[in-house]
Backbone as JSON, one array per atom type, in Angstrom:
{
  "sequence": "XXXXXXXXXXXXXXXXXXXXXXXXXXXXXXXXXXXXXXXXXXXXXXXXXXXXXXXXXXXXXXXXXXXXXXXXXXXXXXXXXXXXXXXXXXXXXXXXXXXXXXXXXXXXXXXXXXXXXXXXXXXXXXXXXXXXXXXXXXXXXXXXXXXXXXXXXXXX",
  "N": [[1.5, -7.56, 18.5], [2.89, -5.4, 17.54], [4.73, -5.34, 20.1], [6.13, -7.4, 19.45], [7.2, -7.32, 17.32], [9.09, -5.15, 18.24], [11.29, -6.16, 19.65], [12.84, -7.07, 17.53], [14.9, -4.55, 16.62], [16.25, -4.13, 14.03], [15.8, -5.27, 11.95], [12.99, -4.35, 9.76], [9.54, -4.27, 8.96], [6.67, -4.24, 7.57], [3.92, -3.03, 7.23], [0.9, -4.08, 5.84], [-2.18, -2.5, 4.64], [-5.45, -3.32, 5.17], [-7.32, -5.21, 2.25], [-9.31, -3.85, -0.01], [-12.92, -5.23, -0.49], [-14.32, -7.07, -3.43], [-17.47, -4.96, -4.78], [-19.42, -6.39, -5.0], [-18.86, -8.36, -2.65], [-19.23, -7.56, -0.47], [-21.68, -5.59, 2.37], [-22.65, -2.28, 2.59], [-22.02, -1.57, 5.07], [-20.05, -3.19, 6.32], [-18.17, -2.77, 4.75], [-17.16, 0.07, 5.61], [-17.0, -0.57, 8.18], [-14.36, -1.79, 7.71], [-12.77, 0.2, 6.51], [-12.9, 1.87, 8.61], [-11.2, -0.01, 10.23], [-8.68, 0.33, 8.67], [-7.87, 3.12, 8.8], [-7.54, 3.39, 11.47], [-5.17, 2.01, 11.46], [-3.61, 2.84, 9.9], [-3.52, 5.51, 11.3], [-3.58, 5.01, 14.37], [-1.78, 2.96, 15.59], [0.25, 2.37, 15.71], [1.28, 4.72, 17.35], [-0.42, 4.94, 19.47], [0.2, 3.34, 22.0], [2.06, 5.09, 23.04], [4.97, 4.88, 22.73], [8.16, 4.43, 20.63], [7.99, 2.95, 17.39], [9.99, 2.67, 15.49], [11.14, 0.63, 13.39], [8.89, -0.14, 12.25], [6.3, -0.11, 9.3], [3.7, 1.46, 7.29], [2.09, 0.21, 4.86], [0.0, 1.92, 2.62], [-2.48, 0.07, 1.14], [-4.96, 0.11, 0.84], [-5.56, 2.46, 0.42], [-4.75, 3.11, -2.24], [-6.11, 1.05, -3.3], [-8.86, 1.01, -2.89], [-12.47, 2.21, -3.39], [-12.86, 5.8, -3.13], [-14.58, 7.51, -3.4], [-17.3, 8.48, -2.8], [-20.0, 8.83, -4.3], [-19.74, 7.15, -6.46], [-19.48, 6.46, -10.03], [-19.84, 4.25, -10.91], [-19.27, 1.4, -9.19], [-19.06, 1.01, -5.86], [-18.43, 3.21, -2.42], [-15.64, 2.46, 0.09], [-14.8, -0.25, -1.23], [-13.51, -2.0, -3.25], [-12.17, -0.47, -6.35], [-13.9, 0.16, -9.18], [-12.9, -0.14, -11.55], [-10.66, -1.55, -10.94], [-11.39, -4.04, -10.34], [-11.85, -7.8, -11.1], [-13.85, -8.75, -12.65], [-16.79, -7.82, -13.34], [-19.25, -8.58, -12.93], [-18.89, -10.9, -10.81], [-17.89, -11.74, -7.75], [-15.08, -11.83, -7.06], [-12.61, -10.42, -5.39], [-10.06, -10.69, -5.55], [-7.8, -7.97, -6.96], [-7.21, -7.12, -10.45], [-5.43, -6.7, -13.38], [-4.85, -4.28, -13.87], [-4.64, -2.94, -11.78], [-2.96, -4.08, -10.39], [-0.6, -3.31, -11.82], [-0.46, -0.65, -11.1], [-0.36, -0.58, -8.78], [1.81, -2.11, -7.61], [4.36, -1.2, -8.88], [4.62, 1.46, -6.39], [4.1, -0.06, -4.31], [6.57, -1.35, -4.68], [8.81, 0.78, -4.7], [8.09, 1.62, -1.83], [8.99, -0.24, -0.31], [11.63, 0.07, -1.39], [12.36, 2.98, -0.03], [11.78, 2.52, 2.6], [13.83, 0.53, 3.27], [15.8, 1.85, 2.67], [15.35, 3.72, 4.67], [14.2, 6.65, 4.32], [11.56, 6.81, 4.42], [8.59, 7.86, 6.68], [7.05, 5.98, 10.07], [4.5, 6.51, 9.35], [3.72, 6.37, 7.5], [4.25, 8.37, 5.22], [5.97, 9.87, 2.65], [9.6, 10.87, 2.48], [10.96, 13.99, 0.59], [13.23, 13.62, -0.33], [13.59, 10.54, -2.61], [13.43, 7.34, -3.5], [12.54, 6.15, -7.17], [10.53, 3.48, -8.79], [10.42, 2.88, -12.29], [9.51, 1.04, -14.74], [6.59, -0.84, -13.89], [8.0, -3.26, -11.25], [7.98, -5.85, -12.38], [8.61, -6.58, -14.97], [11.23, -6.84, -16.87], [13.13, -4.84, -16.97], [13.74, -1.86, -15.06], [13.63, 1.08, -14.38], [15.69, 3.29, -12.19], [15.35, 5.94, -10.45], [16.85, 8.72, -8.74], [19.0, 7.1, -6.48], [20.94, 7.24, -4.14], [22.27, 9.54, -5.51], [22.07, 8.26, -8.59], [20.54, 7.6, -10.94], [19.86, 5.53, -13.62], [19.16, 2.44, -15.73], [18.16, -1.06, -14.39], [18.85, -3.99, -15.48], [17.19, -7.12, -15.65], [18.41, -10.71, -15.91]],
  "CA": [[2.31, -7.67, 17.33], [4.15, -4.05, 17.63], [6.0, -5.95, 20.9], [7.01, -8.67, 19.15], [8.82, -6.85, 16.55], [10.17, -4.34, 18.89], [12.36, -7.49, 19.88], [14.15, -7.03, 16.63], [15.07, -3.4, 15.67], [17.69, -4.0, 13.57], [14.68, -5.51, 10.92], [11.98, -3.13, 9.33], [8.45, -4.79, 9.09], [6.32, -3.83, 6.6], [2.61, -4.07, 7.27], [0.09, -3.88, 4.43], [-3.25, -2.29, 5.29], [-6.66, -4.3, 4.25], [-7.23, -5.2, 0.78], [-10.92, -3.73, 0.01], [-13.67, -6.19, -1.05], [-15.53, -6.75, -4.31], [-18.94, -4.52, -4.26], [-20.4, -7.71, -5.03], [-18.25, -9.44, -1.8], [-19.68, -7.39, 1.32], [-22.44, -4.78, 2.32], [-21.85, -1.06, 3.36], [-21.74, -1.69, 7.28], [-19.07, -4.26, 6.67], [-17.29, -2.48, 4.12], [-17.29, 1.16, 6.11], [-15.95, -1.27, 9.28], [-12.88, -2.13, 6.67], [-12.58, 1.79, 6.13], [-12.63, 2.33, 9.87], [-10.46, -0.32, 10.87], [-7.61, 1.11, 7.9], [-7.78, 4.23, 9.7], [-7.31, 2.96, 13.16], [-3.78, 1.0, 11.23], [-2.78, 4.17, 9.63], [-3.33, 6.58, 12.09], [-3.22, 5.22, 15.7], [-1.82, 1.98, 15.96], [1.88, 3.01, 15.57], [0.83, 5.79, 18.29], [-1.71, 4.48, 20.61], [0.83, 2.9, 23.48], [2.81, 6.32, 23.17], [6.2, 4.31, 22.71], [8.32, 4.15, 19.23], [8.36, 1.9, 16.65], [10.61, 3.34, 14.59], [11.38, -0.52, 12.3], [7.47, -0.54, 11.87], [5.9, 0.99, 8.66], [2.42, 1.29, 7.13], [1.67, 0.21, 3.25], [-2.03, 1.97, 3.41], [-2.75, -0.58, 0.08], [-6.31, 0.2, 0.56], [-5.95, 3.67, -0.28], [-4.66, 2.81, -3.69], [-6.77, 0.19, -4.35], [-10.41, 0.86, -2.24], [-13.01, 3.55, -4.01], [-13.09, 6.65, -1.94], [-15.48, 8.76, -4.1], [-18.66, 8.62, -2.04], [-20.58, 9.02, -5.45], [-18.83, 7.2, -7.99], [-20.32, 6.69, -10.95], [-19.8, 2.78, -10.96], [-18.77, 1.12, -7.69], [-19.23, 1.48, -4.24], [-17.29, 3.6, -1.85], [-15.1, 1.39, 0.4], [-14.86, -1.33, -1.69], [-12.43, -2.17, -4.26], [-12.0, 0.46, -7.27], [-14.4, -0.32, -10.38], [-11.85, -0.39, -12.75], [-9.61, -2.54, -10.33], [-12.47, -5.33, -10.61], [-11.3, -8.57, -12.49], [-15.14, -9.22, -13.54], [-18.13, -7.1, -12.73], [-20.81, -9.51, -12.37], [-18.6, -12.0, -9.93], [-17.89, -11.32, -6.34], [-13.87, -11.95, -6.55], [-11.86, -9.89, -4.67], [-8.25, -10.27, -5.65], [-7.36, -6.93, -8.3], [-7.03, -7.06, -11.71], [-3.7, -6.26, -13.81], [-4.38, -2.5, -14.15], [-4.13, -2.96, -10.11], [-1.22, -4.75, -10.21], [0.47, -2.2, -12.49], [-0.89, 0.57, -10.39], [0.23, -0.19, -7.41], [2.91, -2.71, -7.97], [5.16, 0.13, -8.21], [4.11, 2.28, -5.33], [4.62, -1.09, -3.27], [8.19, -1.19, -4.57], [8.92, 2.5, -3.72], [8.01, 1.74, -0.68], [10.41, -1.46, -0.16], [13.28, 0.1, -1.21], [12.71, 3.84, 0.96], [12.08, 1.85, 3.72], [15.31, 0.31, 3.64], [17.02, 3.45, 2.75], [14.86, 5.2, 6.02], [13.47, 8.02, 4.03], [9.83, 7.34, 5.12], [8.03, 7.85, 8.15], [6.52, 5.1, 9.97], [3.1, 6.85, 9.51], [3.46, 6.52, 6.01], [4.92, 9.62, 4.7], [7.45, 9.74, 2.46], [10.31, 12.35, 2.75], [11.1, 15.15, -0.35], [14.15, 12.74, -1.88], [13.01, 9.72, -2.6], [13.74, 6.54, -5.23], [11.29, 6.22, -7.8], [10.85, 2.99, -9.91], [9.8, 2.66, -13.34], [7.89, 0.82, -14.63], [6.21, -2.09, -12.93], [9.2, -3.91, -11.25], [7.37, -7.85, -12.81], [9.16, -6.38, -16.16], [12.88, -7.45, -17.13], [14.06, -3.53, -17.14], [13.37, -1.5, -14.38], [14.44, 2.31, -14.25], [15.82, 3.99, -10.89], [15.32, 7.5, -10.12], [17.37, 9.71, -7.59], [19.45, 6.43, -5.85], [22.36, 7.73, -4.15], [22.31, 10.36, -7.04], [22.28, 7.5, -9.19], [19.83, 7.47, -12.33], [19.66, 4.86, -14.88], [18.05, 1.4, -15.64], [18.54, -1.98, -14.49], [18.49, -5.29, -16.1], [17.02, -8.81, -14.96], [18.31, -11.89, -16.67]],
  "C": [[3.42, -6.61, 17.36], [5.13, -5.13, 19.32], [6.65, -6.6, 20.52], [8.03, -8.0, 18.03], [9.51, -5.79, 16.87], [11.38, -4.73, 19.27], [13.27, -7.39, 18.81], [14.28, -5.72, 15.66], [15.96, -3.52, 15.07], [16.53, -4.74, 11.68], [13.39, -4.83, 10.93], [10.86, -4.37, 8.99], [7.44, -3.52, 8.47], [4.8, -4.21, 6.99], [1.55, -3.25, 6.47], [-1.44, -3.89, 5.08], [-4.46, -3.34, 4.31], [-6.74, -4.05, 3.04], [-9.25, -5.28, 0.76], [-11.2, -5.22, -1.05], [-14.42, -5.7, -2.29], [-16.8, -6.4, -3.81], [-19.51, -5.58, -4.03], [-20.16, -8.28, -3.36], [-18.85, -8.6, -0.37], [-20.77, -6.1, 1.11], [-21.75, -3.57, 2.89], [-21.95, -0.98, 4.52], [-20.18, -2.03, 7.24], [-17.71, -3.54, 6.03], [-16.34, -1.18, 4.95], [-16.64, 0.68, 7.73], [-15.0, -1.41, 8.87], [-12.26, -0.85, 6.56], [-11.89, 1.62, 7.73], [-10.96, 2.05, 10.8], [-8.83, -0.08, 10.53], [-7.61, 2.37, 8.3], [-7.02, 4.32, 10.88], [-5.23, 2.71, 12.69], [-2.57, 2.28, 11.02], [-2.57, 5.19, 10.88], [-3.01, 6.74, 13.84], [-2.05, 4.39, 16.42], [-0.53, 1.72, 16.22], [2.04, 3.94, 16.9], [-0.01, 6.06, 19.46], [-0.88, 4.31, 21.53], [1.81, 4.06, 23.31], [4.45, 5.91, 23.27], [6.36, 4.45, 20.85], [8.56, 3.32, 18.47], [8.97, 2.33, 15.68], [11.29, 1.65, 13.54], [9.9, -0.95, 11.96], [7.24, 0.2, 10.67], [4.77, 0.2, 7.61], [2.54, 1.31, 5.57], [0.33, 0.22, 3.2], [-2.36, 1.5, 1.16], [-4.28, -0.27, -0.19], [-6.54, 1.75, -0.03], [-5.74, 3.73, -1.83], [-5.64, 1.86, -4.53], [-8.52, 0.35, -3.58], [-11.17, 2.42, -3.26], [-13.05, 4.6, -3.18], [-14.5, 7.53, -2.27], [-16.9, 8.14, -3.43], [-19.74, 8.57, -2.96], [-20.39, 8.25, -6.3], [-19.78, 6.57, -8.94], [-20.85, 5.23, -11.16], [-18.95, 2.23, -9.6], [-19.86, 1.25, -6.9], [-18.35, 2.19, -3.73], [-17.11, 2.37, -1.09], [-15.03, -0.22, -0.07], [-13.34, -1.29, -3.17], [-13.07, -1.86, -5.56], [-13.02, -0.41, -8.32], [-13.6, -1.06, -11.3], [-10.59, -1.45, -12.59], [-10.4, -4.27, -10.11], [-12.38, -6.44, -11.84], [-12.74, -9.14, -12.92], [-16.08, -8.1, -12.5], [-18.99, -7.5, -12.46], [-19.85, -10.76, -10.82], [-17.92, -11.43, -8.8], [-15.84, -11.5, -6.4], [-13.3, -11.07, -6.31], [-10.76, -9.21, -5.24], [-8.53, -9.09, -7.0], [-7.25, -7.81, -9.68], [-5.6, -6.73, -12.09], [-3.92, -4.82, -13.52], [-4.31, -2.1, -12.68], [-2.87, -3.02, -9.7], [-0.23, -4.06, -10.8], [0.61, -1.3, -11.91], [0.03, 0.31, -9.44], [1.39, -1.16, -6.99], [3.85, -1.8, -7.62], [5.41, 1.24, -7.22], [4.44, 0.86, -4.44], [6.14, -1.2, -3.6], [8.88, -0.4, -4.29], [9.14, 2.57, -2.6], [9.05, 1.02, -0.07], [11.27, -0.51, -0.42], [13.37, 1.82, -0.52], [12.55, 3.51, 2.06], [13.21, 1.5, 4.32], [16.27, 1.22, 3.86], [16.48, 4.67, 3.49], [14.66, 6.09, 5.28], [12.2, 7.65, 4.04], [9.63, 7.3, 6.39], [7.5, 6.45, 8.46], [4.82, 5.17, 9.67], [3.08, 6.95, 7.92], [3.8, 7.6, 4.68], [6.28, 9.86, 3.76], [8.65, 10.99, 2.19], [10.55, 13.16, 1.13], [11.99, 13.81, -0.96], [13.94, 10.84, -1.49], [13.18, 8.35, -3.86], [11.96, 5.76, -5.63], [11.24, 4.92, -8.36], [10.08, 2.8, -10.73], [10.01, 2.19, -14.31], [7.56, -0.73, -13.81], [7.16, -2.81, -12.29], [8.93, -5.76, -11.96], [8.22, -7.34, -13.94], [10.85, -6.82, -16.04], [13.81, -6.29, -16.88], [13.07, -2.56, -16.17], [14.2, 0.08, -14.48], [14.59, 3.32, -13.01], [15.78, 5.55, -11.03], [15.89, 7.81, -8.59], [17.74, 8.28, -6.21], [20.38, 6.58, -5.68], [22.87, 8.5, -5.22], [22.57, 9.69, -8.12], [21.11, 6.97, -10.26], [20.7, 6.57, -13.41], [19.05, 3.47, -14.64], [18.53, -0.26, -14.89], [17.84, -2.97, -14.85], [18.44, -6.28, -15.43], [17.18, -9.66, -16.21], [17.6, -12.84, -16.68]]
}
């Protein structure tokens, strides 16, 4: 996959790490393989054939949305967040809204410093940076620090 879009540096490629499972939806072997293999995405996989992919870059989605807390009070670790759970008794997967609010924005962040090259491809994002707020699904969206350019914009 990294060869094939080495073929076109002139387009940035965006790749979105695993989306953890409901506790209900897998056991801790399977889940803790899901951990592993979001590790491997983040940390080698960009870096493993010792060449650059500098139009590649990592959205680690699981860190925003998987439990990390080894303990937590409700959950599982590696699994998708308690609170990000659209029912507690049923095995479904996909997030909830307070997911989608969460990290909605943090996925748009990312889109538009991507474009404007201030992150790494390892996921990092540099000191100046555009912010947006709040959710971009809303009609009024507010930019922070774009081309020194603060204020809001409107969708018709």
């Amino acid at each position: 996959m990294r060869t094939l879009m080495d073929q076109y540096p002139n387009i940035k490629f965006i790749i979105w790490t695993l989306a953890p499972l409901h506790r209900l939806a897998t056991n801790e072997a399977n889940a803790v393989r899901a951990k592993q293999f979001v590790d491997w995405v983040k940390n080698e996989w960009l870096t493993e054939d010792g060449k650059p992919h500098p139009n590649i870059f990592v959205f680690d989605f699981w860190g925003y949305a998987a439990e990390s807390n080894t303990s937590p009070t409700k959950g599982k670790v590696n699994c998708l967040k308690y609170e990000f759970e659209k029912s507690h008794t049923e095995t479904d997967s996909h997030p909830n809204k307070a997911a989608n609010e969460y990290i909605g924005p943090k996925f748009a962040e990312f889109i538009v410093n991507t474009l404007q090259q201030q992150i790494t491809s390892t996921n990092t994002l540099e000191e100046e940076r555009v912010r947006i707020i709040p959710n971009p699904a809303y009609e009024v969206i507010q930019l922070i620090n774009v081309n020194d350019y603060t204020g809001t914009i409107s969708f018709l």
